[in-house]
N, CA, C and O of each residue as an XYZ file, in Angstrom:
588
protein
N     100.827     62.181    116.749
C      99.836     62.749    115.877
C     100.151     64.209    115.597
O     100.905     64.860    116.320
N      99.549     64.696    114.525
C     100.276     66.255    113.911
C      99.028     66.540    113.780
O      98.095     65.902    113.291
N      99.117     67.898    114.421
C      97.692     68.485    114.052
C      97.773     69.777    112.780
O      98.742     70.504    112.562
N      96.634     69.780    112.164
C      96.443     70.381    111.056
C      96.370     71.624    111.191
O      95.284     71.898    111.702
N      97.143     72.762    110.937
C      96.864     74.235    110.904
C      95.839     74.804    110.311
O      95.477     74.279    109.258
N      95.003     76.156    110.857
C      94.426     76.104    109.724
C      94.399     77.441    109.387
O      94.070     78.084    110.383
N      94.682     78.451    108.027
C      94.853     79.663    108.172
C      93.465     80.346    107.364
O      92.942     79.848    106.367
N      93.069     81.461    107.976
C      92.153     82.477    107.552
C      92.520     84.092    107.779
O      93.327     84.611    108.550
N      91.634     84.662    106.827
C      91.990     85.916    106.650
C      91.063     86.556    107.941
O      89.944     86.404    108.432
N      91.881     87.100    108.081
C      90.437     88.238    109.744
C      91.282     89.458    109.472
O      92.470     89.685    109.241
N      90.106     90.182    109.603
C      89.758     91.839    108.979
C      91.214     92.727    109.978
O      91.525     92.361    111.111
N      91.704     93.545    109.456
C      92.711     94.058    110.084
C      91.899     95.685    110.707
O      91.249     95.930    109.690
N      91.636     96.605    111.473
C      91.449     97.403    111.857
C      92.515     98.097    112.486
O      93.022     97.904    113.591
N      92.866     99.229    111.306
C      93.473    100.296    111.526
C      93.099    101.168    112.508
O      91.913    101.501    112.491
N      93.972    101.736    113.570
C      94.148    102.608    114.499
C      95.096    104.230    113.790
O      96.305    104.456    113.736
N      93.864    105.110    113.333
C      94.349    106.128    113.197
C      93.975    107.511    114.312
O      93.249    107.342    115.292
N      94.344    108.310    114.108
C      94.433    109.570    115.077
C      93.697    110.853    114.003
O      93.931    111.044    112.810
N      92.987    111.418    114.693
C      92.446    112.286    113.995
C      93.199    113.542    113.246
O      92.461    114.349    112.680
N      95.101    113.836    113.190
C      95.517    114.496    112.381
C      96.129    113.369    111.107
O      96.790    113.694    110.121
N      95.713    112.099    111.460
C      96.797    111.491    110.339
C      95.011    111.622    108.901
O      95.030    111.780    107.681
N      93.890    111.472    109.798
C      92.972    111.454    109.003
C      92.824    112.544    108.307
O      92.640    112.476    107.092
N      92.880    113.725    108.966
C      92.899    115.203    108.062
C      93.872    115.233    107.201
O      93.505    115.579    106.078
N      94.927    115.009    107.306
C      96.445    115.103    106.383
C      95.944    114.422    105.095
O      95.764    114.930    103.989
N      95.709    112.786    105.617
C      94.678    112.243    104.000
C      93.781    113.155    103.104
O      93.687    113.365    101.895
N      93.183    113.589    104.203
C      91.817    114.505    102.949
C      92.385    115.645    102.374
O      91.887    116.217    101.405
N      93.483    116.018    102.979
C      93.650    116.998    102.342
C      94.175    116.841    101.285
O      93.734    117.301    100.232
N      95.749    115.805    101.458
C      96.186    115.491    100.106
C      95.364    114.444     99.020
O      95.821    114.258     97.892
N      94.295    113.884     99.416
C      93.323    113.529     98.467
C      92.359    114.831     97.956
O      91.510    114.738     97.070
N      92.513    115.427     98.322
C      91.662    116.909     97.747
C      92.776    117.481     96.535
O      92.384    117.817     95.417
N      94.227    117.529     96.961
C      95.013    118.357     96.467
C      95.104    116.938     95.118
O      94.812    117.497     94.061
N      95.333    115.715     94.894
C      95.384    114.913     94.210
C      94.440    114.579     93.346
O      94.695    113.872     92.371
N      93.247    115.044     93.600
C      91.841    114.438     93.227
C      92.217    114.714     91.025
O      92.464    113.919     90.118
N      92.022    116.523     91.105
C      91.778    116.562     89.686
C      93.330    115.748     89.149
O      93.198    115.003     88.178
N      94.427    115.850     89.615
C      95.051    114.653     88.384
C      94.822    113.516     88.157
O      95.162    113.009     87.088
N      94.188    112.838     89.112
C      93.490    111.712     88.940
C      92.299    111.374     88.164
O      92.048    110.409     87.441
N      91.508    112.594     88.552
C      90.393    112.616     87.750
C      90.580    112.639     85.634
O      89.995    112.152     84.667
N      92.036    113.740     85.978
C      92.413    114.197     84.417
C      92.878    112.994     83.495
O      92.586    112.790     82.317
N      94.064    111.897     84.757
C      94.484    110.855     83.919
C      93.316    109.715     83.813
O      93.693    108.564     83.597
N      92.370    109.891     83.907
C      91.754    108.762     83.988
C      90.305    108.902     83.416
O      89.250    108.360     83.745
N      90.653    109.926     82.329
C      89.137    110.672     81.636
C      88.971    109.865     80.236
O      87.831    109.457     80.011
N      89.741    109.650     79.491
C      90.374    108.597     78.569
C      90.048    107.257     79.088
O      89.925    106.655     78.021
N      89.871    106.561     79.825
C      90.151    105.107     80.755
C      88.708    104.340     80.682
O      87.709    104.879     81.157
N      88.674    103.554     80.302
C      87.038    102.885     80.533
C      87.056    101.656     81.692
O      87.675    100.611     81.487
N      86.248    101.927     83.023
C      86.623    100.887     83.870
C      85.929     99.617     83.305
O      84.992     99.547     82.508
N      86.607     98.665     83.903
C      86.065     96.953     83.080
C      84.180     96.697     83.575
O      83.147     96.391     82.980
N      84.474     96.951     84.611
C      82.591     96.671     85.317
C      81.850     97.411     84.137
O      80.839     96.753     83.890
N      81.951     98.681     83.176
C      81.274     98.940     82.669
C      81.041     99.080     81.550
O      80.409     99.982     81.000
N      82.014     97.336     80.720
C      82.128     97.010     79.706
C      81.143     95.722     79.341
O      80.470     95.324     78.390
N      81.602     95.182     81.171
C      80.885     93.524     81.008
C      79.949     93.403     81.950
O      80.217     93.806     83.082
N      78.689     92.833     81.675
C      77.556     92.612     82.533
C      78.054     91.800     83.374
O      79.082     91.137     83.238
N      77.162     91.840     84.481
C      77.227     90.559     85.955
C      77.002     89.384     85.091
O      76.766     88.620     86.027
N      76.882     88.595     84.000
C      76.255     87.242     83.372
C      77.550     87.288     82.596
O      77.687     86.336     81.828
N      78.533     88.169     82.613
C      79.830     87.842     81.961
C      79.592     88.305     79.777
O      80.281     87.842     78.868
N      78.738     89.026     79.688
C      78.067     89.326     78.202
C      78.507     90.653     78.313
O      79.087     91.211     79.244
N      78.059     91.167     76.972
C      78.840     92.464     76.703
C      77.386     93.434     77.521
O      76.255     93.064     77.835
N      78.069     94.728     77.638
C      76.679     95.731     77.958
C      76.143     96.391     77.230
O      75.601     95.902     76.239
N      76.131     97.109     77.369
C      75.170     97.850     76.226
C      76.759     99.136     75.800
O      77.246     99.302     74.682
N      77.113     99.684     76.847
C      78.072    100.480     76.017
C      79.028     99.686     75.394
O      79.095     99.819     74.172
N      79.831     98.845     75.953
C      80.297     98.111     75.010
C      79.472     97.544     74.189
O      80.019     96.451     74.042
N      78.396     97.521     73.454
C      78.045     97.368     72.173
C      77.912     98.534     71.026
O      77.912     98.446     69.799
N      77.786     99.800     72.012
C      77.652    101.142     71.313
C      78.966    101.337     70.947
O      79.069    101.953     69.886
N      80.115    100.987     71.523
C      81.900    101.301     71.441
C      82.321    100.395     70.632
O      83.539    100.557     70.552
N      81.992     99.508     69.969
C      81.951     98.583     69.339
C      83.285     99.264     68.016
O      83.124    100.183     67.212
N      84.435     98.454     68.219
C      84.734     99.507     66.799
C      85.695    100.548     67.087
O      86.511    100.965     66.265
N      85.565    101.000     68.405
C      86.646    102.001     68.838
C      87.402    102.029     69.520
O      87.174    101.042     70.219
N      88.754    102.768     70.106
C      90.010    102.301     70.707
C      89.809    103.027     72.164
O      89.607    104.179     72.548
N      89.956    101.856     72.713
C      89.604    102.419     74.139
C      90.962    101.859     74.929
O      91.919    101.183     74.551
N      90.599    102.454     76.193
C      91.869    102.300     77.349
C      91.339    101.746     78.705
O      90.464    102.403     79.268
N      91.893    100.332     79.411
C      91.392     99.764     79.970
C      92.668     99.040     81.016
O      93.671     98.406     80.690
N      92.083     99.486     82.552
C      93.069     99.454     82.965
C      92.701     97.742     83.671
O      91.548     97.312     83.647
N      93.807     96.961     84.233
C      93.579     95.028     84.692
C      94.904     94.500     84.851
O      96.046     94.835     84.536
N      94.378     93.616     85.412
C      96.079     92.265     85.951
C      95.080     91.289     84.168
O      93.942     91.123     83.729
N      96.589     90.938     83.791
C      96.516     90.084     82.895
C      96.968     88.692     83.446
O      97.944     88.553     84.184
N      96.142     87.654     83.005
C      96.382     86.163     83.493
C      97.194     85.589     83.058
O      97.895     86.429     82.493
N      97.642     84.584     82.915
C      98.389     83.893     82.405
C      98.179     83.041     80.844
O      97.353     82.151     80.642
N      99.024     83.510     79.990
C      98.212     82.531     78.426
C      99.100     81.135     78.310
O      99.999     80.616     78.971
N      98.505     80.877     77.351
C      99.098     79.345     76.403
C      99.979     79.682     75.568
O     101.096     79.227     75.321
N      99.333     80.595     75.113
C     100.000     81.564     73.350
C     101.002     82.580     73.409
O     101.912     82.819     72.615
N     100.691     83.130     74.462
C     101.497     84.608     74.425
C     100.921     85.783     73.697
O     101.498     86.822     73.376
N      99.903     85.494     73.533
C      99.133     86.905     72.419
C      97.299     86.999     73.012
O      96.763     88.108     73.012
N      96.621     85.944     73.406
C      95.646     86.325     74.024
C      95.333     85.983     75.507
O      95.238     84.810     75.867
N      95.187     86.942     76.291
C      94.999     86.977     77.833
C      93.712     87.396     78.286
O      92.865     88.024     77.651
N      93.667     86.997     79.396
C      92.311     88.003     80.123
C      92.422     88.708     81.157
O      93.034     88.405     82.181
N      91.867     89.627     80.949
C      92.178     91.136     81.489
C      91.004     91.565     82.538
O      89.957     92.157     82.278
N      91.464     91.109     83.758
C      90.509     91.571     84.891
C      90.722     92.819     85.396
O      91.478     93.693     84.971
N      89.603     92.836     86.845
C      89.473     94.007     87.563
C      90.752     93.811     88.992
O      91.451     94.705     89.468
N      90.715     92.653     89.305
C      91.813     92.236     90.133
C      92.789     91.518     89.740
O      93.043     91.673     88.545
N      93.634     90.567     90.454
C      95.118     89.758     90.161
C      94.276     88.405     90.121
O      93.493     87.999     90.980
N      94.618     87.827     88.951
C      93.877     86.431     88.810
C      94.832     85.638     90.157
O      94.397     84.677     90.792
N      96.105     86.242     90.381
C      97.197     85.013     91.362
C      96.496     85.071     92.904
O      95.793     85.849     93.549
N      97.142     83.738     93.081
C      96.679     83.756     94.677
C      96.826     84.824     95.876
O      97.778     85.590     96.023
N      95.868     84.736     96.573
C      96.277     85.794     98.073
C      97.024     85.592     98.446
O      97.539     84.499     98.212
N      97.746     86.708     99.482
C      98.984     86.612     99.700
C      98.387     86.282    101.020
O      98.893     85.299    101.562
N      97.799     86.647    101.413
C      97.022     86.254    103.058
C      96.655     84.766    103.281
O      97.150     84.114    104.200
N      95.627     84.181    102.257
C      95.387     82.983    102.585
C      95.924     82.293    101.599
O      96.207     81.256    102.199
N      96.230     82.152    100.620
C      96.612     81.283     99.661
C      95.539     80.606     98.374
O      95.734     79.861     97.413
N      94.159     81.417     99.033
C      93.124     81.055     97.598
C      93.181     82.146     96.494
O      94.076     82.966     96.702
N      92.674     82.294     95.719
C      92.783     82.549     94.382
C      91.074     83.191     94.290
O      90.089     82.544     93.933
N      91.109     84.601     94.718
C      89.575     85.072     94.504
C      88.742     86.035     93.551
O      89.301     86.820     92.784
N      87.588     85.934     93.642
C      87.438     86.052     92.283
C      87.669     87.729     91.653
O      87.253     88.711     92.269
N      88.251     87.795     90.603
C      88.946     88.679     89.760
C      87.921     90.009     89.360
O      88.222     91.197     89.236
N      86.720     89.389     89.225
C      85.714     90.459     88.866
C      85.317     90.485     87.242
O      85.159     89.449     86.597
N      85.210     91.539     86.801
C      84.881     91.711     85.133
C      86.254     91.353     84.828
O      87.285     91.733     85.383
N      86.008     90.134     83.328
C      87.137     89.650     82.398
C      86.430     89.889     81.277
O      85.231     89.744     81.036
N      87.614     90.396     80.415
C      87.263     90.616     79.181
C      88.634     90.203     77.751
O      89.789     90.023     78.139
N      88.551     90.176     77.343
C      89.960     89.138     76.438
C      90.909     90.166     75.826
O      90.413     90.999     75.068
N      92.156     90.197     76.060
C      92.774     90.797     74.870
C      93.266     89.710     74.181
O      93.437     88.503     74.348
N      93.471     90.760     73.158
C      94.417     90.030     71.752
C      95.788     90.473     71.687
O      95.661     91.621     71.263
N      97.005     90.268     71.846
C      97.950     91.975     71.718
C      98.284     91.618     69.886
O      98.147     90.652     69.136
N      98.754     92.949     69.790
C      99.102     93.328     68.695
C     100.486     92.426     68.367
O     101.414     92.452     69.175
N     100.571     91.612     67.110
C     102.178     90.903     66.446
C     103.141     91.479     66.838
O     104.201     90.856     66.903
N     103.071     93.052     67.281
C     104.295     93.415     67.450
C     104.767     93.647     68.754
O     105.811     94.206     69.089
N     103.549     92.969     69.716
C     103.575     93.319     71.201
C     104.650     92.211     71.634
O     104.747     91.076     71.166
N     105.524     92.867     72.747
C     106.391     91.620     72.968
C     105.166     91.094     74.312
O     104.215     91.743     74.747
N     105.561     89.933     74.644
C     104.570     88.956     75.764
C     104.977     90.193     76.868
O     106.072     90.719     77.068
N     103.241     90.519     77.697
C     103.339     91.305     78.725
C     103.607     90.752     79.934
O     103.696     89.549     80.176
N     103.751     91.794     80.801
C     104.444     91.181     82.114
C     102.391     90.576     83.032
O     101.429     91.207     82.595
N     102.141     89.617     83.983
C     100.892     89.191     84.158
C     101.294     89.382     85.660
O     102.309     89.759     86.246
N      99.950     88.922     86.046
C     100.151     89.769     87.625
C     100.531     90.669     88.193
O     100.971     90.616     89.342
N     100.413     91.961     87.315
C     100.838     93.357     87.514
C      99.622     94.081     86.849
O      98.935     93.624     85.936
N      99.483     95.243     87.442
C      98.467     96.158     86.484
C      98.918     96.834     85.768
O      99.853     97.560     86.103
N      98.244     96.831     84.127
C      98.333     97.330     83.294
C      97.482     97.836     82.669
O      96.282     97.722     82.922
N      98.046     98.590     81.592
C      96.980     99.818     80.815
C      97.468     99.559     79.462
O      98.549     99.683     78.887
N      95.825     98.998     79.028
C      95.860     98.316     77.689
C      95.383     98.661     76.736
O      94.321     98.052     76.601
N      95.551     99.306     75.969
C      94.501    100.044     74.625
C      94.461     98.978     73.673
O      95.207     97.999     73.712
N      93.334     99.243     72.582
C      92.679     98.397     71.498
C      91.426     98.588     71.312
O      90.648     99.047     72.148
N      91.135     98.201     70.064
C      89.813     98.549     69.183
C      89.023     96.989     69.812
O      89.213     95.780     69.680
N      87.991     97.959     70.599
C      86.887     97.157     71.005
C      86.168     96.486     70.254
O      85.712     96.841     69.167
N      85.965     95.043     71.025
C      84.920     94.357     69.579
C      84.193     93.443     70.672
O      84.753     93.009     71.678
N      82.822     93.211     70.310
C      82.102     92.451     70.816
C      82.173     90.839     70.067
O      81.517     90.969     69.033
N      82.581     89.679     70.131
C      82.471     88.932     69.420
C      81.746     87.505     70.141
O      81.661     87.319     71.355
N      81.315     86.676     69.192
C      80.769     85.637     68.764
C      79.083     85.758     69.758
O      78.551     86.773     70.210
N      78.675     84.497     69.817
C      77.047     83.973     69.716
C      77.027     84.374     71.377
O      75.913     84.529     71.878
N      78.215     84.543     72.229
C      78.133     84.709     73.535
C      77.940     86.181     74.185
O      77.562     86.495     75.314
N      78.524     87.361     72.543
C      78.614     88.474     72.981
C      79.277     88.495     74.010
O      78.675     88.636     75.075
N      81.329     88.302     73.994
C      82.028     88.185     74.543
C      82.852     89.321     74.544
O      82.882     89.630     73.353
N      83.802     90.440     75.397
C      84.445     91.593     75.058
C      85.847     91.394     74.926
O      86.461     90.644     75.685
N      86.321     91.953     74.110
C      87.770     91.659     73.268
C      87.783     93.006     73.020
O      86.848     93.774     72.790
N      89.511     93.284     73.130
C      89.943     94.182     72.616
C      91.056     93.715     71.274
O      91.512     92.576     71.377
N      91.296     94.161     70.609
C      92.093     93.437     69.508
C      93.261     94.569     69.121
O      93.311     95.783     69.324
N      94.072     93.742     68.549
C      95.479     94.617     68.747
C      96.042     95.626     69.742
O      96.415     96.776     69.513
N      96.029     95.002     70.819
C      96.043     95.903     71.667
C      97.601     96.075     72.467
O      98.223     95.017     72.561
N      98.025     96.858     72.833
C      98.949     97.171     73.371
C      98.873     97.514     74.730
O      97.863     98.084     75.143
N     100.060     97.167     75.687
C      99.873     96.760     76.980
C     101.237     97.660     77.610
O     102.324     97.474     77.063
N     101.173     98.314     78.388
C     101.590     99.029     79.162
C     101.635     99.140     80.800
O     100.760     99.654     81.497
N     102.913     98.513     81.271
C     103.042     98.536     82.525
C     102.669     99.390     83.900
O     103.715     99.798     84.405
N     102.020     99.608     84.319
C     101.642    100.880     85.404
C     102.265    101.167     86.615
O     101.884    102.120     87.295
């Protein structure tokens, strides 16, 4: 008889020392404003798409304009429209399930986009549009940029 393995994720707890913790804050202090600078332009996805998966309210006010949105792109049929999450649609590398991604919202890429690379994060610009009876978020012609 063969018995069945069974694998789960259990929480890893880091063992740090109180100069490796200061060294962090500091160079997160010294890092903070370029981060802050590249990412003033950037609209995060949570605050495009409601928890019910519908547009929000700023994405209905942005409606129309070219925004920058950073996500792992999934996998398409077409090669021109994907969906653009907050995490990696691909499986864990820990357990092997597939969890959930967070805010999705659709691109379109632009005719002249060659097919982007998926399961990587990227930074995607395009003219925001709210579309159909579901009030669904799309960016359209959008261009995709490796990070």
């Amino acid at each position: 008889m063969s018995r069945l393995a069974t694998i789960c994720c259990h929480e890893v707890v880091p063992q740090l020392d109180r100069r490796s913790v200061l060294t962090g804050i500091a160079g997160l202090i010294t890092l903070a404003p370029l981060a802050s600078a590249h990412a003033k332009d950037e609209l995060p996805l949570a605050s495009l798409v409601g928890p019910d998966g519908q547009a929000s309210h700023l994405a209905r006010s942005m409606s129309g304009q070219t925004v920058r949105v950073r996500g792992y792109l999934a996998p398409s049929l077409d090669g021109r429209e994907f969906a653009l999450s907050e995490a990696s649609p691909g499986a864990c590398q820990l357990c092997g399930t597939i969890h959930d991604p967070g805010a999705t919202i659709t691109i379109r890429s632009a005719p002249t986009e060659s097919v982007p690379p998926i399961f990587e994060p990227v930074l995607v610009e395009g003219q925001l549009a709210v579309t159909g009876p579901a009030a669904t978020v799309a960016l359209l012609d959008a261009k995709t940029r490796t990070l």
